[in-house]
C-alpha positions in Angstrom: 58.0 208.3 14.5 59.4 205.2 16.4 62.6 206.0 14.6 63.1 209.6 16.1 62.2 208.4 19.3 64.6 205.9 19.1 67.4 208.5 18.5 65.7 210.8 20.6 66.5 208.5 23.4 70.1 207.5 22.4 70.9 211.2 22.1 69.9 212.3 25.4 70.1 209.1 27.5 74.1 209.9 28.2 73.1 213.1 29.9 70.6 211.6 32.6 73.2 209.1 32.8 76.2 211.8 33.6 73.8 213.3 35.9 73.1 210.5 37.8 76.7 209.5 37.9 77.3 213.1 39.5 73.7 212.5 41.9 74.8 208.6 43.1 77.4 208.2 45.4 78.5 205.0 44.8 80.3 203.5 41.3 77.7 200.4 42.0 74.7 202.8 41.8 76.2 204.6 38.7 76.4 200.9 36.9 72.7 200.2 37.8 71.9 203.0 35.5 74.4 202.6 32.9 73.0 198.7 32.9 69.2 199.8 32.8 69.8 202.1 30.0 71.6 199.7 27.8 69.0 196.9 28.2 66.5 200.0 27.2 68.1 200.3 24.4 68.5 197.0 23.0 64.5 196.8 23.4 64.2 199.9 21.5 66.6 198.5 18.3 64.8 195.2 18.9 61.3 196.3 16.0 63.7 198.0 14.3 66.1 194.6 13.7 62.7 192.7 13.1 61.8 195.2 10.0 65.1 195.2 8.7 64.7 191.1 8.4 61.1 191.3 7.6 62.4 194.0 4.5 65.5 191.5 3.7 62.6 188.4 3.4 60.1 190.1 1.3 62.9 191.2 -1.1 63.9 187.5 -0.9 61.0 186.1 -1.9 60.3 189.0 -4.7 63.4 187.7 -6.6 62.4 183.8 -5.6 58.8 185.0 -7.7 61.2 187.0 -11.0 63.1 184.0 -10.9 60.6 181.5 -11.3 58.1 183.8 -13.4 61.4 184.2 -15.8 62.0 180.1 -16.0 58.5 179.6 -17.0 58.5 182.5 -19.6 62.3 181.2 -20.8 60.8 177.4 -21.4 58.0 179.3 -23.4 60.2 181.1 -25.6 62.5 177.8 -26.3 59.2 176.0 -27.3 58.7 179.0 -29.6 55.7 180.9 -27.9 56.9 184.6 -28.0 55.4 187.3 -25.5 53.3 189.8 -26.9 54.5 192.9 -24.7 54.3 196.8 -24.8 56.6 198.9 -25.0 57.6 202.3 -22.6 59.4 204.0 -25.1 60.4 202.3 -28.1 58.2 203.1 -31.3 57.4 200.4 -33.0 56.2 200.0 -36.6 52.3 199.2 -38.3 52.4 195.7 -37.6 55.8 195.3 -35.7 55.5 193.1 -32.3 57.6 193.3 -29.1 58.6 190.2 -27.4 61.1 191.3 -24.8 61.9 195.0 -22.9 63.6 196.0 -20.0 65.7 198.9 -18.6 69.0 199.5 -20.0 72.3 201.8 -19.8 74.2 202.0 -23.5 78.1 201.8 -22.9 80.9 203.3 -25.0 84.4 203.5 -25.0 85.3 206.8 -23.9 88.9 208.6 -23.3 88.6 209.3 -19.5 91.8 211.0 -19.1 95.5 211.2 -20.1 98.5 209.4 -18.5 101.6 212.1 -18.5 104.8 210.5 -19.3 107.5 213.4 -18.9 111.3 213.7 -20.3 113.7 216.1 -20.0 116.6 216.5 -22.2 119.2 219.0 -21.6 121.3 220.8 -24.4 124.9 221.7 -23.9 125.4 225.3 -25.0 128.9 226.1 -24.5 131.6 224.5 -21.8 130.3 224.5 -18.7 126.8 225.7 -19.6 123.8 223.8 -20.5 119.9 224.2 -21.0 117.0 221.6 -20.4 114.3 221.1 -22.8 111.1 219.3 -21.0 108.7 217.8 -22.5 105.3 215.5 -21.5 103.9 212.5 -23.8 100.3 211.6 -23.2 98.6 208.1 -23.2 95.1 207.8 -23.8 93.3 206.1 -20.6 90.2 204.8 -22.2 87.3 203.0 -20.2 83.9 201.0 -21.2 81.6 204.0 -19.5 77.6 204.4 -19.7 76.6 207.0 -21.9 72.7 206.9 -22.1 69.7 205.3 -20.1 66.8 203.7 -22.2 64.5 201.2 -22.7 66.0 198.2 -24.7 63.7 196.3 -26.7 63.6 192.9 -29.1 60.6 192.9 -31.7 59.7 190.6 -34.2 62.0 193.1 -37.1 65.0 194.1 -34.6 66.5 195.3 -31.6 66.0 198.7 -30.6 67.3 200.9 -27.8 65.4 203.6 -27.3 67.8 206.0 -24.6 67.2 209.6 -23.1 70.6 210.9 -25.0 71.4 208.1 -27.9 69.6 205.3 -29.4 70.0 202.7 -31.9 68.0 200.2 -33.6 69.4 197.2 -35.6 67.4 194.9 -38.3 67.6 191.3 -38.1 68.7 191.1 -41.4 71.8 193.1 -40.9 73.0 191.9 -37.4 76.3 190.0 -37.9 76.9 188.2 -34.3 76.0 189.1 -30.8 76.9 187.7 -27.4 76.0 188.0 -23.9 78.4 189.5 -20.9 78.3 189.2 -17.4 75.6 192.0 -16.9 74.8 192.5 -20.8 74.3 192.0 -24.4 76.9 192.9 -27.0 75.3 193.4 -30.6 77.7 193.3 -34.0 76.6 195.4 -37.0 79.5 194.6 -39.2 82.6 196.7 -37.4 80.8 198.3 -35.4 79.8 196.8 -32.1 76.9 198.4 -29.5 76.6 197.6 -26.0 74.1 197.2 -23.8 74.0 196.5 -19.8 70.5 195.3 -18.6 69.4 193.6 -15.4 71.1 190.3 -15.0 68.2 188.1 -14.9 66.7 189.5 -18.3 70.1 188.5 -20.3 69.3 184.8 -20.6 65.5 185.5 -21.7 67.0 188.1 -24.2 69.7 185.5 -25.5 67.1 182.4 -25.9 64.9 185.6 -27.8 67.3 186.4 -30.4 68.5 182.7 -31.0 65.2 181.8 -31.7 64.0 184.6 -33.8 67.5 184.4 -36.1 66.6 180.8 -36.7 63.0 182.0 -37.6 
């Protein structure tokens, strides 16, 4: 409600102001106004700047919290204590355990469009006459593009991604390699390769996860 009165103000504070430019005689009476409304203003915008911070330092100290809650859980993990954890919407197995979920988008490489390279050749037919023969070559553009939202999860058998349009899962005993990426997890089953983007803060909790469970 503040907020539309705010703009309600802003909107329609110009018009008093042109009519008491018209009204006031003098250019010194019409400044007085001009000067009153402005300091009005900056009163107005002055709760709104102080929620805008307020906003800013509770999502501050929301991460400061993650980030600490996700140290003390990492140094649990490297001394070997797995979370127990459920799932949203991975199924698991009879007696299979989670240790580790959290929102991900699976990424593909995907053809996204063509890049036309034309030529034109032209054919003499007789003296003095000639015909062109056109013709367009097409590169492939290909780009790394999401493909699926899910739910990607590490259990105590293998990694699953559970997504709204494609999923995966892998078994430990058949995962070749995997490493992380800036904002994600690339997992190896033989050639083929799946990838993963998740929140940036989960990737080293993830990584320190599936060390630990290969060496197990």
């Amino acid at each position: 409600m503040n907020l539309i009165r705010i703009i309600g103000l802003i909107l329609f504070a110009p018009l008093v102001i042109f009519e008491a430019s018209s009204i006031l005689e003098t250019p010194l009476k019409s400044g007085i106004v001009i000067a009153i409304y402005l300091i009005i203003i900056y009163f107005c915008l002055q709760p709104l700047s102080k929620n805008s911070r307020k906003k800013k330092e509770a999502e501050l100290e929301a991460e400061k919290r993650l980030k600490e809650q996700l140290a003390i859980q990492l140094e649990a993990i490297k001394r070997g204590e797995k979370p127990t954890i459920k799932v949203q919407s991975a199924m698991l197995r009879e007696g299979e355990i989670a240790h580790f979920s959290t929102e991900g988008i699976l990424l593909e490489e995907k053809i996204t469009g063509y890049e036309a390279n034309s030529t034109s050749v032209r054919v003499k037919i007789t003296k003095g006459v000639s015909v062109g023969k056109g013709g367009t070559k097409g590169k492939a553009i290909r780009e790394i593009v999401g493909v699926s939202k899910g739910e990607l999860a590490i259990t105590n058998a293998r990694i699953i991604f559970a997504g709204q349009l494609k999923s995966f899962e892998i078994p430990f005993s058949k995962l070749t390699n995997f490493h992380s990426i800036e904002d994600g997890l690339i997992f190896h089953v033989g050639s083929k390769s799946h990838i993963v983007r998740i929140p940036r803060l989960a990737i080293p909790i993830a990584q320190c996860l599936l060390e630990n469970t290969q060496v197990a």
